[in-house]
C-alpha positions as CSV (number, residue, x, y, z in Angstrom):
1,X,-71.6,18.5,-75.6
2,X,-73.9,16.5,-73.1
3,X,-72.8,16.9,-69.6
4,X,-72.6,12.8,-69.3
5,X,-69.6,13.2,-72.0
6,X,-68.0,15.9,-70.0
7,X,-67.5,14.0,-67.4
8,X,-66.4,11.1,-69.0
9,X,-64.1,13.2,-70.5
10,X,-63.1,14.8,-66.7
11,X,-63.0,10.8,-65.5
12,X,-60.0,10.1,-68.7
13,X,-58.0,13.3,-67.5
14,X,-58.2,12.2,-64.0
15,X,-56.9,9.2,-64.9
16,X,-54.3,10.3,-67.1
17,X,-52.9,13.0,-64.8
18,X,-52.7,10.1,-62.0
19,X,-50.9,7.9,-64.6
20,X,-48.9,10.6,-65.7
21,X,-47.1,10.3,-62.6
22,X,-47.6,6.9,-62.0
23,X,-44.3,5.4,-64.4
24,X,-42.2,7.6,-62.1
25,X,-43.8,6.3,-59.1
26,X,-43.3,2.7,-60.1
27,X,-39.5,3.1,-61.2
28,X,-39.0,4.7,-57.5
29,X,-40.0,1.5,-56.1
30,X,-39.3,-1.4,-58.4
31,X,-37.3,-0.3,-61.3
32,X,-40.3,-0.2,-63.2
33,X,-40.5,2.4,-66.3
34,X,-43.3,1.5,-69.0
35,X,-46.3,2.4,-68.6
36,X,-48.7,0.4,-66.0
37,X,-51.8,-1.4,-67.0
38,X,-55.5,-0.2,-66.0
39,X,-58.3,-1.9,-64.9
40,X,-61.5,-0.2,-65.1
41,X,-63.9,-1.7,-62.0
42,X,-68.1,-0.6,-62.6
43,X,-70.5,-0.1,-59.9
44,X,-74.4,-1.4,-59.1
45,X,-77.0,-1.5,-61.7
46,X,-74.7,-1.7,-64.5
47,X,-72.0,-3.7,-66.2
48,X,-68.6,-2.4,-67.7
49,X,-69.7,-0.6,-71.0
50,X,-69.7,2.3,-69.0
51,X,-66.4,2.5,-69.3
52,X,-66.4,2.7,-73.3
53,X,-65.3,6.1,-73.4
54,X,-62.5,6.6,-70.9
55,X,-61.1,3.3,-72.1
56,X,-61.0,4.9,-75.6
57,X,-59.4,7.8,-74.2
58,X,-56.9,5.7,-72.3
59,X,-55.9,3.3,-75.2
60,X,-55.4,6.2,-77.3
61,X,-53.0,7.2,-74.8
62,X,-51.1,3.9,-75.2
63,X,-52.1,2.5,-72.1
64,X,-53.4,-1.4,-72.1
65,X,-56.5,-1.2,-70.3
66,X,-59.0,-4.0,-68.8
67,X,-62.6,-3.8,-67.9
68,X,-63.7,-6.1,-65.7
69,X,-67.7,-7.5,-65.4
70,X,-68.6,-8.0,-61.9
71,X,-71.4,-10.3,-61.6
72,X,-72.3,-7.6,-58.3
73,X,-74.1,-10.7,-56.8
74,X,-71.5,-10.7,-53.5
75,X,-68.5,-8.9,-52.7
76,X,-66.6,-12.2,-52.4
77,X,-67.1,-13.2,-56.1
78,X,-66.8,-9.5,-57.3
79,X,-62.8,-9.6,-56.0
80,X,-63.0,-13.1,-57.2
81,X,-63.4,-11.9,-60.7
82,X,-61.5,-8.5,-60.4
83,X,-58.5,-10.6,-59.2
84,X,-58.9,-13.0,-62.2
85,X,-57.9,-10.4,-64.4
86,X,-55.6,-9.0,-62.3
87,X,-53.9,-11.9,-63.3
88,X,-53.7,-11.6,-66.6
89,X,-51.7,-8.4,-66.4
90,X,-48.2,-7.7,-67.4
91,X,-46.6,-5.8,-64.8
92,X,-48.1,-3.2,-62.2
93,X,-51.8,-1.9,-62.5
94,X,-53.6,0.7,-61.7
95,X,-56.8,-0.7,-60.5
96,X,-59.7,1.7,-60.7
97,X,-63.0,1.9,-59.3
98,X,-66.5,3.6,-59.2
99,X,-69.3,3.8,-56.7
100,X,-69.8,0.5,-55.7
101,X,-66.9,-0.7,-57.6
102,X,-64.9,1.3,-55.0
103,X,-66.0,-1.5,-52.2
104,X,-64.4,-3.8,-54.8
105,X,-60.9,-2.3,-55.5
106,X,-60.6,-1.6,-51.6
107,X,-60.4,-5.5,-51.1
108,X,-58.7,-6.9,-54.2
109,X,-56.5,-3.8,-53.9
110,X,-54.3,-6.3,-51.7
111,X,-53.0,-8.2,-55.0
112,X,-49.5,-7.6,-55.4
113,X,-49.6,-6.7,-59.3
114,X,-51.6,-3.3,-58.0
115,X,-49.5,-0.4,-57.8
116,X,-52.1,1.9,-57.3
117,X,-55.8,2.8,-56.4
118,X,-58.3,5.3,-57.6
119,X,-61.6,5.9,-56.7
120,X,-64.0,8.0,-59.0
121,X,-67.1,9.1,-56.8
122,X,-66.8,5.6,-55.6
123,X,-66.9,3.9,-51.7
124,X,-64.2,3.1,-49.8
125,X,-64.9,1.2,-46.7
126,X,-62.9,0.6,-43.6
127,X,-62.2,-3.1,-42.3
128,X,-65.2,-4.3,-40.8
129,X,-67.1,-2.0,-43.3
130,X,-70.1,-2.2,-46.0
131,X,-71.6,-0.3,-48.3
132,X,-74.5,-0.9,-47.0
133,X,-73.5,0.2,-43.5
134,X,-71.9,3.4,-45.3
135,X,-75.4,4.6,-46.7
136,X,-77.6,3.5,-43.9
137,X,-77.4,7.2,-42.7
138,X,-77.1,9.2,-45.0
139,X,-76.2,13.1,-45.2
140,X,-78.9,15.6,-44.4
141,X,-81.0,16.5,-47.3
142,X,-79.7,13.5,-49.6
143,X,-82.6,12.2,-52.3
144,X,-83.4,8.8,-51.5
145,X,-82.2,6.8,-54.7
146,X,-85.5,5.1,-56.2
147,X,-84.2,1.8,-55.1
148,X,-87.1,-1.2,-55.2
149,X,-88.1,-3.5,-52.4
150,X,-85.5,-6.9,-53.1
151,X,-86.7,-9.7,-55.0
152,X,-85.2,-12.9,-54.6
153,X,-82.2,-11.1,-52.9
154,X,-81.8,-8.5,-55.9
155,X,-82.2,-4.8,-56.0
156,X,-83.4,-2.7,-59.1
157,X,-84.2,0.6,-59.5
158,X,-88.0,1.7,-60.2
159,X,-87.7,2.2,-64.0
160,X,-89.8,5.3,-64.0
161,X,-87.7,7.1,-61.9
162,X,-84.5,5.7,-63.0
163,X,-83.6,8.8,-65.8
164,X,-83.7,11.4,-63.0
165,X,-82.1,9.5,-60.5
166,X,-79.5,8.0,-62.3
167,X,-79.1,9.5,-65.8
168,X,-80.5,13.3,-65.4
169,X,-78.0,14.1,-68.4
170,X,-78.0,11.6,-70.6
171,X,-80.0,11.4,-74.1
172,X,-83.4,10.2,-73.0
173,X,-83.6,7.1,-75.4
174,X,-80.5,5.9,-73.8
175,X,-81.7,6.6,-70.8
176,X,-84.5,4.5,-71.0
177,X,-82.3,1.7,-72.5
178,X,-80.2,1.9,-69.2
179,X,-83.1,1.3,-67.2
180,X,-84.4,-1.5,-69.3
181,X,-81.2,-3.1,-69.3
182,X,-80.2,-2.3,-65.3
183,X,-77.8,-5.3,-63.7
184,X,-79.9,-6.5,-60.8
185,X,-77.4,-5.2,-57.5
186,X,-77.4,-8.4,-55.4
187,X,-78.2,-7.7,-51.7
188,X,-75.5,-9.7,-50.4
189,X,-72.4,-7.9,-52.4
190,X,-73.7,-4.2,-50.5
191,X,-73.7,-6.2,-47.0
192,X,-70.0,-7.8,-48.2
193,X,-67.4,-6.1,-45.8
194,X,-64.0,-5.6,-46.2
195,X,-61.4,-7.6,-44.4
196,X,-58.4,-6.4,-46.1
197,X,-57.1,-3.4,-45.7
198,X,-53.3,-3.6,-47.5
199,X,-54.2,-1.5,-49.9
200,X,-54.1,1.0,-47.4
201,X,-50.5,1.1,-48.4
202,X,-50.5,1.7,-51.7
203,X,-51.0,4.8,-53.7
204,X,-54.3,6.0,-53.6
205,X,-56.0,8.8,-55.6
206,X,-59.9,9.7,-54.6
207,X,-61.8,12.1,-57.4
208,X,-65.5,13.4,-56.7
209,X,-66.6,15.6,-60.0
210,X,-69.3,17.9,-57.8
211,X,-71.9,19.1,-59.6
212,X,-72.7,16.2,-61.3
213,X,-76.4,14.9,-61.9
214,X,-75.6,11.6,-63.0
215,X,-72.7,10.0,-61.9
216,X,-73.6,6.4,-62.3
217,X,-74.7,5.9,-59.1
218,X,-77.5,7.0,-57.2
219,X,-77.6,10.2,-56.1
220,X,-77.2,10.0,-52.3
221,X,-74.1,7.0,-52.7
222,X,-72.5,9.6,-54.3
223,X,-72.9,11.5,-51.3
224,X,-72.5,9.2,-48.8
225,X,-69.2,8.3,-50.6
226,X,-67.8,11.6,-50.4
227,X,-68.0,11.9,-46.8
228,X,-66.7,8.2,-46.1
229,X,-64.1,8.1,-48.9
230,X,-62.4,11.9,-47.4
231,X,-62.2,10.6,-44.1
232,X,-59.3,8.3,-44.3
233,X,-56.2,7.6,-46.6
234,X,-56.9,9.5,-49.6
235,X,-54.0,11.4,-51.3
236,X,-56.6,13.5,-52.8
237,X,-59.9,14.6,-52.1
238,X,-61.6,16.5,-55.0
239,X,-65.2,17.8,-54.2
């Protein structure tokens, strides 16, 4: 078994160990006992396919679940659309996120339908914060992710580095797919900062699988989201 499916497979039991306690969590504070809804929240340089495999795993589980396609142009229009389906929910959701998708969830976290937050490997600023102002130093001895000069006000990653960086364990055909396919990561939605901060409140679940070569992010986000992310309001910090 590849080591990308493995931790697919580690992001699903994450999940379903958070939700496992979630119905009890919700009855406690609003007489709620079916199961909550999921929405699954990608990150930079990619859209919500990602997700295909822990949303199997999830639905097999009986739980409805929603993926939601940021356009990752602004950070504005990314809660824009993240709220949209929000929406569209039945009852309380547990919003999730992923690298940058973690920026997103931290400001749309605020929704009243959310119950619950959790952040796989993923950013969660501070008010006032960016992502961009989260990675601007990053930890001693981080790689630099292959990141291009912007065009236009977009960001891509250099295709010929983009396996290593980005998908070290993933078949190498689909590899090379992924970096012909890459979601240009508009500059404006890493400078987008977060102005609100009520999720604070909520439950909040934060899950870093170490070891891990490619966790759909660049390499040193991942890193710089560890540190920033196990500095505040987690309930749990996995390393």
């Amino acid at each position: 078994m590849k080591v990308n499916t493995i931790l697919k497979l580690f992001i699903a039991t994450v999940l379903l160990a958070v939700l496992a306690d979630a119905p009890g969590i919700l009855a406690s504070a609003a007489g709620q006992t079916s199961k909550p809804s999921v929405v699954l929240v990608h990150g930079g340089f990619v859209d919500g396919s990602g997700w295909q495999k822990v949303y199997k795993i999830l639905k097999h589980d009986g739980y409805n679940v929603s993926i939601v396609q940021i356009p990752t142009i602004s950070l504005s229009d990314d809660v824009a659309v993240t709220k949209r389906v929000l929406a569209a929910q039945d009852g309380p959701v547990i919003l999730v996120g992923h690298s940058y998708g973690g920026a997103v969830i931290t400001e749309a976290g605020s929704d009243p339908k959310v119950a619950g937050l959790v952040y796989i490997a993923a950013f969660a600023p501070d008010d006032g914060e960016s992502v961009s102002s989260l990675i601007k130093d990053p930890p001693p001895g981080a790689p630099a992710p292959p990141i291009l000069p912007p065009q236009d006000g977009f960001l891509l990653l250099d295709k010929a580095k983009f396996a290593a960086a980005f998908a070290a364990d993933v078949d190498p055909k689909r590899a090379a797919f992924l970096a012909d396919s890459q979601v240009p990561w508009g500059v404006g939605a890493l400078s987008g900062t977060v102005t609100s901060l009520e999720s604070q409140a909520k439950l909040v679940f934060d899950h870093h699988p170490g070891q891990d070569a490619s966790a759909a992010s660049p390499a040193v986000y991942v890193q710089a989201g560890r540190f920033e992310s196990c500095r505040s309001r987690r309930q749990s910090c996995d390393l």
